[in-house]
BALOBA-1460 file (C-alpha; in Angstrom, 3 decimals):
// residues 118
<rec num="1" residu="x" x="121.156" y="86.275" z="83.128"/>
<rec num="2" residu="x" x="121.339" y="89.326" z="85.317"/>
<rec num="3" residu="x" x="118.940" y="89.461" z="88.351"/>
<rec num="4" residu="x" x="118.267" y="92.317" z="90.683"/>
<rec num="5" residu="x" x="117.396" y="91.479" z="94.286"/>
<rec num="6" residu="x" x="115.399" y="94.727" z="95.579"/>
<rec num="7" residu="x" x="115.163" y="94.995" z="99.624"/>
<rec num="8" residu="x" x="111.818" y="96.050" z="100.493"/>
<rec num="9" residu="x" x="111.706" y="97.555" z="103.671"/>
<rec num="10" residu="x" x="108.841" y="98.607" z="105.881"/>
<rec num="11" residu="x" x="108.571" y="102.087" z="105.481"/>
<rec num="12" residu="x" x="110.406" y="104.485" z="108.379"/>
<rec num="13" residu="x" x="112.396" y="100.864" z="109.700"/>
<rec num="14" residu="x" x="116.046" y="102.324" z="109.297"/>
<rec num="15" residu="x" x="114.711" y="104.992" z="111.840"/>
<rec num="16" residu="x" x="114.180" y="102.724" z="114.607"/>
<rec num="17" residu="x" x="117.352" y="101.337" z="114.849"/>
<rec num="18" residu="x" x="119.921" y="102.374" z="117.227"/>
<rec num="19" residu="x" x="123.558" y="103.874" z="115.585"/>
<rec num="20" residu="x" x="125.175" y="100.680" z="116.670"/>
<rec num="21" residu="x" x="122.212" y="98.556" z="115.105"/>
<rec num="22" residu="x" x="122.739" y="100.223" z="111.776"/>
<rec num="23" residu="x" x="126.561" y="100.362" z="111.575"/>
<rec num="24" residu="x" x="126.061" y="95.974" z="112.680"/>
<rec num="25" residu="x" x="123.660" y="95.641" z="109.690"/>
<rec num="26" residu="x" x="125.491" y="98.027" z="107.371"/>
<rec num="27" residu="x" x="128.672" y="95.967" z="107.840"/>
<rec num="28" residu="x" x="126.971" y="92.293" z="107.367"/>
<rec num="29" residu="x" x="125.225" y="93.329" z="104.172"/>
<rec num="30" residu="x" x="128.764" y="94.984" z="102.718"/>
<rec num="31" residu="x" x="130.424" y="91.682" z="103.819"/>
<rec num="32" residu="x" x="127.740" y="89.714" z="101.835"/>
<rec num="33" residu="x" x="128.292" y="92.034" z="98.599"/>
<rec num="34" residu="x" x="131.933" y="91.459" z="98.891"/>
<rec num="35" residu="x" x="131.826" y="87.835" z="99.239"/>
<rec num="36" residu="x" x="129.260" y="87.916" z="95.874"/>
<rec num="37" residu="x" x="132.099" y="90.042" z="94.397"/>
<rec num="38" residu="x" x="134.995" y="87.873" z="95.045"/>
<rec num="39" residu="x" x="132.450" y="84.411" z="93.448"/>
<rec num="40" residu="x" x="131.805" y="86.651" z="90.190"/>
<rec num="41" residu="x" x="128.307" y="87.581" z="90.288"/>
<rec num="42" residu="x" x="128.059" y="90.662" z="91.566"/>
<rec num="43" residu="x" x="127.283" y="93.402" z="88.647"/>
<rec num="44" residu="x" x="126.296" y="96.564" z="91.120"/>
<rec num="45" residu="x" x="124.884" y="97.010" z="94.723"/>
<rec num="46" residu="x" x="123.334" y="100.557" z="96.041"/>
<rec num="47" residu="x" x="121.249" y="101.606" z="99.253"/>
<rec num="48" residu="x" x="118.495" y="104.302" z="98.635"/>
<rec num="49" residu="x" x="118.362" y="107.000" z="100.592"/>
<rec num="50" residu="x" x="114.890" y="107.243" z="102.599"/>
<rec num="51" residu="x" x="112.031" y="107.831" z="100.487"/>
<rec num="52" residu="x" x="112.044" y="111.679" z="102.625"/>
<rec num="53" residu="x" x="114.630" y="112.669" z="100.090"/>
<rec num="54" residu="x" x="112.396" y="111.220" z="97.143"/>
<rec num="55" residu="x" x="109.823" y="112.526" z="94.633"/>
<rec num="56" residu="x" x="107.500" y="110.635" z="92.452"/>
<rec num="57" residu="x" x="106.529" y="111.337" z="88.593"/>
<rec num="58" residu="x" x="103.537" y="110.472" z="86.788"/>
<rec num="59" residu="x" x="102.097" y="111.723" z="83.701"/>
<rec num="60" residu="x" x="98.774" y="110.550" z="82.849"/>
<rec num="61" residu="x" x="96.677" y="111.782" z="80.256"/>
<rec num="62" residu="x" x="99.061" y="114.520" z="79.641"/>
<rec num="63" residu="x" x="98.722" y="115.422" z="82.708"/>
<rec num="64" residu="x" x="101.730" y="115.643" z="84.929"/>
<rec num="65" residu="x" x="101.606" y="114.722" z="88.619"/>
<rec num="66" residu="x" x="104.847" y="115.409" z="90.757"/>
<rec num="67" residu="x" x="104.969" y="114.158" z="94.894"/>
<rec num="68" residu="x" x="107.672" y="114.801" z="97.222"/>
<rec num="69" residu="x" x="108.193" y="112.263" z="99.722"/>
<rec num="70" residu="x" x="107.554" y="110.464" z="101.975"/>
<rec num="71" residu="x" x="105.129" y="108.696" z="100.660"/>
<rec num="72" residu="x" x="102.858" y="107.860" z="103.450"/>
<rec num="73" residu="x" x="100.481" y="105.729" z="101.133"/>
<rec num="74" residu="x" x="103.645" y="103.000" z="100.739"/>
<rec num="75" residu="x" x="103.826" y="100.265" z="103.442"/>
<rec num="76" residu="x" x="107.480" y="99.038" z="102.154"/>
<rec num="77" residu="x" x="110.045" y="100.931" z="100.044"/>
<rec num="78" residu="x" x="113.242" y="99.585" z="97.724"/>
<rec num="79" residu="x" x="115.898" y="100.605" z="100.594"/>
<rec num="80" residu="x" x="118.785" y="99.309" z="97.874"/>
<rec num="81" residu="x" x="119.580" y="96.713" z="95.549"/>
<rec num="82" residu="x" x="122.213" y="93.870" z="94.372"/>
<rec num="83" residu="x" x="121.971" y="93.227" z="90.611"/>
<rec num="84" residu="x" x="123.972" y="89.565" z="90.215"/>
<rec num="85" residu="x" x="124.789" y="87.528" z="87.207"/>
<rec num="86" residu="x" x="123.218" y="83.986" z="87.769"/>
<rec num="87" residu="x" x="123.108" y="81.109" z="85.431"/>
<rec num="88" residu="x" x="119.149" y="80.763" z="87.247"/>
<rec num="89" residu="x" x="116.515" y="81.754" z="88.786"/>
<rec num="90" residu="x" x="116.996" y="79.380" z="91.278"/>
<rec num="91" residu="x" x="120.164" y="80.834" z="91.964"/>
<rec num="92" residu="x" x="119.555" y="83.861" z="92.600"/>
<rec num="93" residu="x" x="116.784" y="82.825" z="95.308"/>
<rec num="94" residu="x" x="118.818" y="80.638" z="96.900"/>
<rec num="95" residu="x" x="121.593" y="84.100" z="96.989"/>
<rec num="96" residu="x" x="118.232" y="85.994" z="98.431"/>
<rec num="97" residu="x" x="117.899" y="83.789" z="101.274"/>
<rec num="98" residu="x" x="121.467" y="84.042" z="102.324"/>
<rec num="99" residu="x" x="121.362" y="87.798" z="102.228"/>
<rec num="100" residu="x" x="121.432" y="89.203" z="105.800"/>
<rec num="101" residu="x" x="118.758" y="91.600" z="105.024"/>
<rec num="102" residu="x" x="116.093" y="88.864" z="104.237"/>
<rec num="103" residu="x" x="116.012" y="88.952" z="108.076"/>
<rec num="104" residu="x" x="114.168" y="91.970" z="108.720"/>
<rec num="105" residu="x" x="113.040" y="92.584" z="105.034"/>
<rec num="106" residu="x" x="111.568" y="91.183" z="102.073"/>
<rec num="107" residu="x" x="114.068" y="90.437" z="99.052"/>
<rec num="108" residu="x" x="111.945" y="90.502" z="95.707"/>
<rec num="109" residu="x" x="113.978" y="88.706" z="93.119"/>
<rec num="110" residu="x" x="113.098" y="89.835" z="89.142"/>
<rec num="111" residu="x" x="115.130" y="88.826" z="86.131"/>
<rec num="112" residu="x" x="116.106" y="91.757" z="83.360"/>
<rec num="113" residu="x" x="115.482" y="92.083" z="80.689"/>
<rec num="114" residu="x" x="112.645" y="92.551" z="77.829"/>
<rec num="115" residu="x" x="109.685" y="92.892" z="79.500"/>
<rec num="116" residu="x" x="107.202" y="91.732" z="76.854"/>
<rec num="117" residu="x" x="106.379" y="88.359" z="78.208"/>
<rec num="118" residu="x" x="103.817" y="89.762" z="80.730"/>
């Protein structure tokens, strides 16, 4: 069953780091997607770019809302994802708390899929 593991960051944290800090934690987490690669359960991995280059949609009541970012009101933003093919749940926790960035962020883990179970 594919699961996505989404990296929520505190909001404005990639601009604290240092050019060497980022390349050090850029490196470890593409290291960590290639080793999910070569065991088979990777199905796609992505950062975001910061939520500055972002805009939000809503429609409600026919009424459209549009915001360009950043939004200030967020404490923690999806900074990227790794969507993996795991036979569990379990398994894909147990791949969230191996992930480097589960160090300095919060990894939410969701399955796909029909969303009518709610």
């Amino acid at each position: 069953m594919p699961y996505m593991l989404m990296i929520m960051e505190p909001r404005g944290q990639r601009r604290t780091r240092t050019r060497e800090e980022g390349e050090h934690v850029f490196e470890r987490m593409v290291r960590f997607g290639e080793d999910l690669k070569s065991r088979g359960l990777l199905l796609a991995v992505e950062s975001l770019q910061s939520d500055t280059k972002g805009v939000r949609v809503e429609v409600r009541n026919g009424k459209r809302n549009i915001s360009d970012g950043p939004f200030t009101e967020a404490k923690e933003m999806i900074g990227g994802f790794f969507l993996l093919d795991c036979k569990t749940k379990e398994e894909a926790v147990t791949i969230a708390q191996q992930c480097p960035a589960a160090e300095w962020a919060t990894i939410e883990v969701r399955g796909v899929g029909p969303c009518f179970d709610d």
